[in-house]
DRENFI-973186 format. One record per residue (C-alpha): residue number from 1; residue in one letter; x, y, z. Coordinates in Angstrom, 1 decimal. Layout:
! residues N
<node num="NUM" residu="A" east="X" north="Y" up="Z"/>
...
END
This chain:
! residues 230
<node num="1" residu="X" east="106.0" north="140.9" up="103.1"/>
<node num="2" residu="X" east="108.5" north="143.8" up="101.8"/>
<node num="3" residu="X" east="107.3" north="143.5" up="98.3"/>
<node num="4" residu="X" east="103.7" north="144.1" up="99.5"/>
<node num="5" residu="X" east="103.1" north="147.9" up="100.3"/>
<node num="6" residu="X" east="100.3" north="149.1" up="102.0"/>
<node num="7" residu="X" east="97.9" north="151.2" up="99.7"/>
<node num="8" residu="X" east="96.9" north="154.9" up="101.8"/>
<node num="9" residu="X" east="93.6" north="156.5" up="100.9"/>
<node num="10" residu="X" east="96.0" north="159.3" up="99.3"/>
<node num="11" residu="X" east="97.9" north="157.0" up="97.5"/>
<node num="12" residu="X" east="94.2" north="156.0" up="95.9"/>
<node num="13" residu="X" east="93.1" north="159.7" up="95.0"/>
<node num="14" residu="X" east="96.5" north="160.7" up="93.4"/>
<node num="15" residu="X" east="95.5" north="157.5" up="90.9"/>
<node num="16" residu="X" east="91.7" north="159.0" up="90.6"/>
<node num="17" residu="X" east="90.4" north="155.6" up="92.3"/>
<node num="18" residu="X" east="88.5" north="158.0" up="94.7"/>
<node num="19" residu="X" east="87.2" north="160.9" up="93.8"/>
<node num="20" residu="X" east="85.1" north="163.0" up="96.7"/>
<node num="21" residu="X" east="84.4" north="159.5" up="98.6"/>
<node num="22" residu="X" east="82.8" north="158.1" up="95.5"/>
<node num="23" residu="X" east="84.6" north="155.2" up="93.8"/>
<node num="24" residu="X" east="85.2" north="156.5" up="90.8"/>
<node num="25" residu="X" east="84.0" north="154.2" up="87.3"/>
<node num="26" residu="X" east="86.6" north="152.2" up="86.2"/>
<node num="27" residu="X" east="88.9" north="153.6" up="83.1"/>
<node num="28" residu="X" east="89.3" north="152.1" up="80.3"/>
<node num="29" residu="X" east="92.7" north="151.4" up="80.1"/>
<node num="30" residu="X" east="94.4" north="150.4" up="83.1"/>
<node num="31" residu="X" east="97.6" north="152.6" up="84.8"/>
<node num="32" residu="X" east="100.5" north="150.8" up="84.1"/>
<node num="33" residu="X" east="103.0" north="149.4" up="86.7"/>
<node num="34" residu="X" east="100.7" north="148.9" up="89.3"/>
<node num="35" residu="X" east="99.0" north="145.8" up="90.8"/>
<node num="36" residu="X" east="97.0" north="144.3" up="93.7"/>
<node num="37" residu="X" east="97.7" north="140.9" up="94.9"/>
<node num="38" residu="X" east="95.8" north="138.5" up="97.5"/>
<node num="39" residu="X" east="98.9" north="137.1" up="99.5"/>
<node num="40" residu="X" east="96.7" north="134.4" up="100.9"/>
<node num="41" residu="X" east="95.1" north="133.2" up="98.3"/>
<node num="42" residu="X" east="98.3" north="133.1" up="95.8"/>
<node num="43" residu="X" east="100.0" north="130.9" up="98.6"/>
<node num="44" residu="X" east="97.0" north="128.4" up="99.6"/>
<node num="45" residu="X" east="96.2" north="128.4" up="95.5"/>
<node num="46" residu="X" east="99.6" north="127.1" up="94.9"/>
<node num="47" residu="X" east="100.6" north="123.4" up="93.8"/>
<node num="48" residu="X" east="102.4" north="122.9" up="97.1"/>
<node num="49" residu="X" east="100.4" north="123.7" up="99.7"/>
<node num="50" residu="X" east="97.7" north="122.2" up="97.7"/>
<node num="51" residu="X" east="99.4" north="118.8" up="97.6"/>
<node num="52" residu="X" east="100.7" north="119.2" up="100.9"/>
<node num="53" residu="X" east="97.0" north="119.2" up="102.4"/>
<node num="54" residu="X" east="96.1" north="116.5" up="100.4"/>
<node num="55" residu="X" east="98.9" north="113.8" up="101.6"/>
<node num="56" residu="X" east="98.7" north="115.6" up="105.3"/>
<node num="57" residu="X" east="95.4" north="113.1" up="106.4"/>
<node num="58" residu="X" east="97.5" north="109.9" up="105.0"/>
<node num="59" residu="X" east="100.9" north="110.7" up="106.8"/>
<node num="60" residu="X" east="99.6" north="111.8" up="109.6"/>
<node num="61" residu="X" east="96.4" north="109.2" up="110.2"/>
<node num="62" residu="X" east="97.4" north="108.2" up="113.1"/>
<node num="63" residu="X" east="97.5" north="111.5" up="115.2"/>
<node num="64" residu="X" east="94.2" north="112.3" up="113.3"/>
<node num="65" residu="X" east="92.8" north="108.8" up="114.9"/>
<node num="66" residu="X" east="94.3" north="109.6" up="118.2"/>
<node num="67" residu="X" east="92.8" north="113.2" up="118.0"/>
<node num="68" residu="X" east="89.2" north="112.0" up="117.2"/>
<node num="69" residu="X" east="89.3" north="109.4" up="120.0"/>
<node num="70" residu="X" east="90.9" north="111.7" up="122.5"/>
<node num="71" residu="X" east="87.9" north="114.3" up="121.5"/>
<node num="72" residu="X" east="85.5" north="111.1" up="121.8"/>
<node num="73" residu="X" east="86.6" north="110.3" up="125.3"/>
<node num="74" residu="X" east="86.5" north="114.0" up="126.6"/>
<node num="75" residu="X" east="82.6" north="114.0" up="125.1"/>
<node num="76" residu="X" east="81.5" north="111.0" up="126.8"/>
<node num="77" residu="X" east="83.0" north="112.5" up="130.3"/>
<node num="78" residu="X" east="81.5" north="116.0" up="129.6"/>
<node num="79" residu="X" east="78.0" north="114.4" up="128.3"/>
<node num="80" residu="X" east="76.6" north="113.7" up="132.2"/>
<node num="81" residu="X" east="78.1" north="116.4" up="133.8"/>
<node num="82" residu="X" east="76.7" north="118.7" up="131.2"/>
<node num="83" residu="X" east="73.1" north="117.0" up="131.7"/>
<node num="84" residu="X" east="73.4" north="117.3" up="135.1"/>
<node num="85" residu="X" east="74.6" north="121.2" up="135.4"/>
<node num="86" residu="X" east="71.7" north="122.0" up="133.0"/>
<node num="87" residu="X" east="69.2" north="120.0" up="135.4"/>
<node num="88" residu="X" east="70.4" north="121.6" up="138.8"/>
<node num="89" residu="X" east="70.2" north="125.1" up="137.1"/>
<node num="90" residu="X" east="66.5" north="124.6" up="135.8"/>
<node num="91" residu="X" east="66.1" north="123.2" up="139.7"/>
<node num="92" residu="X" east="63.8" north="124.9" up="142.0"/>
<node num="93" residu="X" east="66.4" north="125.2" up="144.7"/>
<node num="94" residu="X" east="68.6" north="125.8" up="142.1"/>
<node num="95" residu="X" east="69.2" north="129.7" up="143.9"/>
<node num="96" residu="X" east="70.1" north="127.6" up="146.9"/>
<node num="97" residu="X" east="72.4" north="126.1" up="145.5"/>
<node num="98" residu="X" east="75.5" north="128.3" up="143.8"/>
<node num="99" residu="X" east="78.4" north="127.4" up="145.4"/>
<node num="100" residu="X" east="77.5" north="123.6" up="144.2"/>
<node num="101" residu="X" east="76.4" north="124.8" up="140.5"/>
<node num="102" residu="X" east="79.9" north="127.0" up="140.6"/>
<node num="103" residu="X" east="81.8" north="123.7" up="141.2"/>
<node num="104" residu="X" east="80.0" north="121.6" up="138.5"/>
<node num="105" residu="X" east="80.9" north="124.8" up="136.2"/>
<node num="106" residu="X" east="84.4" north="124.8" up="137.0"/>
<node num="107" residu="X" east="84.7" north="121.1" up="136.5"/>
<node num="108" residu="X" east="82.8" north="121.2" up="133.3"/>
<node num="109" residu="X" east="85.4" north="124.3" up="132.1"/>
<node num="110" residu="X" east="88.6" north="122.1" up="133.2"/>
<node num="111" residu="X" east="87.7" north="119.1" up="131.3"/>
<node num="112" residu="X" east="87.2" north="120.7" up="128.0"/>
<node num="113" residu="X" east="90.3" north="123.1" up="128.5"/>
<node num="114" residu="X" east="92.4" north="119.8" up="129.4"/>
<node num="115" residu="X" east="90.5" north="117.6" up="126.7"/>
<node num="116" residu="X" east="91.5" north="121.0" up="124.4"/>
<node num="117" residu="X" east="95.1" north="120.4" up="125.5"/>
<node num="118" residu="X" east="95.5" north="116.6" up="125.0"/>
<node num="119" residu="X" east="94.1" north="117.1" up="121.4"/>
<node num="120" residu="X" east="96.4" north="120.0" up="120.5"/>
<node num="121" residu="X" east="99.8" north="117.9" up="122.1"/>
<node num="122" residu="X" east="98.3" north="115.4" up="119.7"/>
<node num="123" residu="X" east="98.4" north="117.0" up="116.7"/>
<node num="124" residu="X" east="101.4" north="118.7" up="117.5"/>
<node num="125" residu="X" east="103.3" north="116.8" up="115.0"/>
<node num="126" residu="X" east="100.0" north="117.9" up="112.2"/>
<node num="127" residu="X" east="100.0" north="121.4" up="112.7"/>
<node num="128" residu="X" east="104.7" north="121.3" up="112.8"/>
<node num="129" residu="X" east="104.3" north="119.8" up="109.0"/>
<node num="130" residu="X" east="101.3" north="122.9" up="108.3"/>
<node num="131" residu="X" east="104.4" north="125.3" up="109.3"/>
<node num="132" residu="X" east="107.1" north="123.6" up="107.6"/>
<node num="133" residu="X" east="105.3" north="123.5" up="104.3"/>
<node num="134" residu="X" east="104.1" north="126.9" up="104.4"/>
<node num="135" residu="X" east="107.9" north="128.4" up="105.8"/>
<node num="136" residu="X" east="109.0" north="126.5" up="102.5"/>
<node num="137" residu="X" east="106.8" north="128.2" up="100.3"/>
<node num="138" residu="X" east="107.7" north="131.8" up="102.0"/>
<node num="139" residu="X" east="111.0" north="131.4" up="101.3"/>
<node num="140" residu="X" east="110.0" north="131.7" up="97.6"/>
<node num="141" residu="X" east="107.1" north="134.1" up="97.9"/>
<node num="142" residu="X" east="109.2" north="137.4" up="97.5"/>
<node num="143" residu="X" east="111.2" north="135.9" up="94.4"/>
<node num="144" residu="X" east="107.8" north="134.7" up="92.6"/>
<node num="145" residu="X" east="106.5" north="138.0" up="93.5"/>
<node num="146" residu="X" east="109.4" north="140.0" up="91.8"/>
<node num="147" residu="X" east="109.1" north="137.2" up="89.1"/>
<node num="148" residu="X" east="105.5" north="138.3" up="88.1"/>
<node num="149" residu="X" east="106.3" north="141.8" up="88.6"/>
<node num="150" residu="X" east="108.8" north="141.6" up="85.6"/>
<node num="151" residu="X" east="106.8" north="139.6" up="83.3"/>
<node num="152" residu="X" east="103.7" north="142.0" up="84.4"/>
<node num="153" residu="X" east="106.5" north="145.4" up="84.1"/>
<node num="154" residu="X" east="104.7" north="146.3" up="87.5"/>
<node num="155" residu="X" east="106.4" north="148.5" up="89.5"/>
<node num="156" residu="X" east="104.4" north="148.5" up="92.4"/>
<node num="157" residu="X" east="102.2" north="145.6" up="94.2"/>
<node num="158" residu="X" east="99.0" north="146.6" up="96.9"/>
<node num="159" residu="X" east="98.2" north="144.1" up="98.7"/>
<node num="160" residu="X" east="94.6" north="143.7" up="97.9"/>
<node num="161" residu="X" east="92.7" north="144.3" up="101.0"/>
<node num="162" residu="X" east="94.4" north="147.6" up="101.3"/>
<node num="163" residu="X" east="92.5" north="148.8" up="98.1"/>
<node num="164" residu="X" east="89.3" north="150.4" up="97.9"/>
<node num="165" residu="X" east="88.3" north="148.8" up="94.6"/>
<node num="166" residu="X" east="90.0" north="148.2" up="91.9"/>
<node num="167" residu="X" east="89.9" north="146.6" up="88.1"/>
<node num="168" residu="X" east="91.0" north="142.9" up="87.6"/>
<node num="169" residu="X" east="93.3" north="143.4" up="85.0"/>
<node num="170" residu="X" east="95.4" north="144.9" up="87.9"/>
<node num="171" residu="X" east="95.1" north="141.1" up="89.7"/>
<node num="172" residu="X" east="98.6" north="139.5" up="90.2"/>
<node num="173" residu="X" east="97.6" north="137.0" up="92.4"/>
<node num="174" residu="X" east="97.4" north="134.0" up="89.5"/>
<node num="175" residu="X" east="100.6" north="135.1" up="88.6"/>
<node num="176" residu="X" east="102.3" north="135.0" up="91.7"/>
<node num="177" residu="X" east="100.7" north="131.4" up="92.0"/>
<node num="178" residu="X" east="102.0" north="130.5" up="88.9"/>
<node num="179" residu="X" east="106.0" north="131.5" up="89.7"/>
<node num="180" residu="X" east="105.2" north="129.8" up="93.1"/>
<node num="181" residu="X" east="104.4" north="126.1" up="91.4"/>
<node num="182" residu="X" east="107.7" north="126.8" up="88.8"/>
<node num="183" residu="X" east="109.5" north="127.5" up="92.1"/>
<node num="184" residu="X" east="108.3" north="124.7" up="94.1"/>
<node num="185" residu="X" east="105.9" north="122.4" up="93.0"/>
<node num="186" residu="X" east="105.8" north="120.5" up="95.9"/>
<node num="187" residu="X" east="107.0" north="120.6" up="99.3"/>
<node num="188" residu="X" east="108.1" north="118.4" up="101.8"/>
<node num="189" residu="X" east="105.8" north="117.7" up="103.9"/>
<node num="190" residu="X" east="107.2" north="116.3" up="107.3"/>
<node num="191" residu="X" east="109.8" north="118.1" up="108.7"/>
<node num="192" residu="X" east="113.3" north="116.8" up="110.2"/>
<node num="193" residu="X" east="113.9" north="115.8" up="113.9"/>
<node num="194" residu="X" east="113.9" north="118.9" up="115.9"/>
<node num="195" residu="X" east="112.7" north="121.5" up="113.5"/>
<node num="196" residu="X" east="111.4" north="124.6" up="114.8"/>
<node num="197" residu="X" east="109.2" north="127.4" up="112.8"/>
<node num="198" residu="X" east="111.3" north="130.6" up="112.1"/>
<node num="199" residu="X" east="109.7" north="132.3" up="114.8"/>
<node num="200" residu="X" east="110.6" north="129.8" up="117.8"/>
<node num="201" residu="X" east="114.0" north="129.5" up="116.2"/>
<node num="202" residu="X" east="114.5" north="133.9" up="115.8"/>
<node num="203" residu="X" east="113.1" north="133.7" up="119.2"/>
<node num="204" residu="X" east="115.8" north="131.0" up="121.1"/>
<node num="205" residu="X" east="118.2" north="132.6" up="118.9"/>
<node num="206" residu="X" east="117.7" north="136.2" up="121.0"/>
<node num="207" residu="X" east="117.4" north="134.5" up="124.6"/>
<node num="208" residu="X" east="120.9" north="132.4" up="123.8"/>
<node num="209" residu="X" east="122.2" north="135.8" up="122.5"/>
<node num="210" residu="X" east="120.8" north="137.7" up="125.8"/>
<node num="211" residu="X" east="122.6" north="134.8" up="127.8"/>
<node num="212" residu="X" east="125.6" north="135.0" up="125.8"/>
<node num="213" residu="X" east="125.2" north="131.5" up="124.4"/>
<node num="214" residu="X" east="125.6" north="131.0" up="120.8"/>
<node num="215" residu="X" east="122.3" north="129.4" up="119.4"/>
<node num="216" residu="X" east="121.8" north="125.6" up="118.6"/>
<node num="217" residu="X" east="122.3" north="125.0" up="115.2"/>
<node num="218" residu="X" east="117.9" north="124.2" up="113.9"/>
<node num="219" residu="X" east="117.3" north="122.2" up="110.7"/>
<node num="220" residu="X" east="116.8" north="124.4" up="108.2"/>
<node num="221" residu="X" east="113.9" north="124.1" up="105.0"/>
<node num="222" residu="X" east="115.4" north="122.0" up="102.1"/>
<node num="223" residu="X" east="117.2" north="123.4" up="99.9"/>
<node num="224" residu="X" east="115.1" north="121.8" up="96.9"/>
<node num="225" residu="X" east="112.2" north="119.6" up="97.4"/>
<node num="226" residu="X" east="111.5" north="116.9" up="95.9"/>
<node num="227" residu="X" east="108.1" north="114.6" up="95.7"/>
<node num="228" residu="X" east="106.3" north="113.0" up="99.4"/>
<node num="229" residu="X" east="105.6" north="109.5" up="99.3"/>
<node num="230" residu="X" east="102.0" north="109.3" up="99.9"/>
END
C-alpha cells in the first residue's frame, strides 16, 4: 500500500518513542501529522466486507453443502484405513512389515490431498466472490486513506505493526473504516462470468505480452455498487 510507509527503528528515536531500548512514557500531547493504522483490521471492520460475509453462506449454500458432503465422503473412506494403519503399526510384526505400512501411508496421504482438492475446486466459486469483494474495497483503500489523513491533517501513516508502541490518539484505523463505508457501503458480492483477481489478470496480461498477444479484455470491479439480494 503506497500510502502505508514502513516505520525504521531510527525513524522511532528521531520522534523520542525509543530512547536507549526503553520505550519511552507516553507524552502528553501527541506529535502532530503522524499516525498508525491497522490495514487489516480497517478493511475487514468495514460495512462491505462485513456484509459481504454475511450474505456469502446464503448465495453460495449450495457449494457450502457440496463442500461439507464432499468432506463427509473423504472421512468415511479415510475412517478404516486410518484404524487399520494405526493397528498394523502397534502390531507385533509391525517391523516386518514396512513396505506394507508405507503403502497404507501413501494411500492414507493421497486421499486427503485429493479429498483437499475436490473441496477447494468446490468452493472455487466461494473463495472468487472473497477476492472480488475485497479487490472492490482496495480500489478505494488509498482514497479513504488520504481522506482520513486530511480530516486527521496527518502527514504521515505507519502501518501499525511496524511501530514499537505507540499512543491511541495516533490510531487512524476507525477513520479509514469510516471513509471506506462512505466510499462503499456495500459491495457486490458475486462476481461477473470470467472474472479474474488482479493478480491472475497482471499475470496473463505479461505472458500475452511476452507472446506478443494483446491480452483478453477481463471484467473489471463495478464502477459503483449497489445493494446484493440476499
Amino acid at each position: 500500500m503506497k500510502t502505508l510507509l514502513k516505520c525504521t527503528a531510527a525513524a522511532l528515536m528521531a520522534f523520542g518513542t525509543v530512547a536507549s531500548g526503553v520505550v519511552a512514557p507516553a507524552m502528553a500531547q501527541t506529535v502532530q501529522g503522524i499516525g498508525v493504522a491497522d490495514q487489516r483490521r480497517a478493511v475487514v471492520e468495514s460495512a462491505a466486507f462485513v456484509n459481504a460475509n454475511a450474505a456469502r453462506p446464503t448465495t453460495y449454500k449450495a457449494q457450502y453443502d457440496a463442500a461439507q458432503a464432499k468432506s463427509n465422503q473423504i472421512r468415511t473412506q479415510l475412517e478404516p484405513l486410518v484404524t487399520k494403519f494405526n493397528a498394523d503399526v502397534q502390531a507385533p510384526n509391525a517391523n516386518a512389515n514396512q513396505a506394507a505400512l508405507q503403502q497404507q501411508l501413501v494411500q492414507i496421504q493421497g486421499l486427503r490431498e485429493q479429498g483437499s482438492q475436490e473441496v477447494q475446486e468446490i468452493l472455487q466459486p466461494v473463495a472468487l466472490s472473497e477476492a472480488y469483494v475485497l479487490e472492490q474495497i482496495s480500489d478505494k483503500f488509498d482514497a479513504a486513506v488520504r481522506s482520513a489523513m486530511t480530516k486527521r491533517k496527518i502527514s504521515v501513516v505507519f502501518e501499525v505493526g511496524s511501530t514499537l508502541a505507540h499512543n491511541d490518539a495516533y490510531d487512524l484505523t476507525r477513520d479509514i473504516t469510516a471513509e471506506l463505508n462512505a466510499a462503499i457501503p456495500t459491495a457486490q458480492l458475486v462476481p461477473p462470468q470470467g472474472w479474474l483477481p488482479r493478480q491472475q489478470r497482471e499475470q496473463q496480461a505479461r505472458q500475452a505480452g511476452a507472446n506478443g498477444a494483446a491480452p483478453a479484455a477481463a471484467p473489471a470491479t463495478p464502477a459503483a455498487q449497489q445493494p446484493e439480494g440476499r
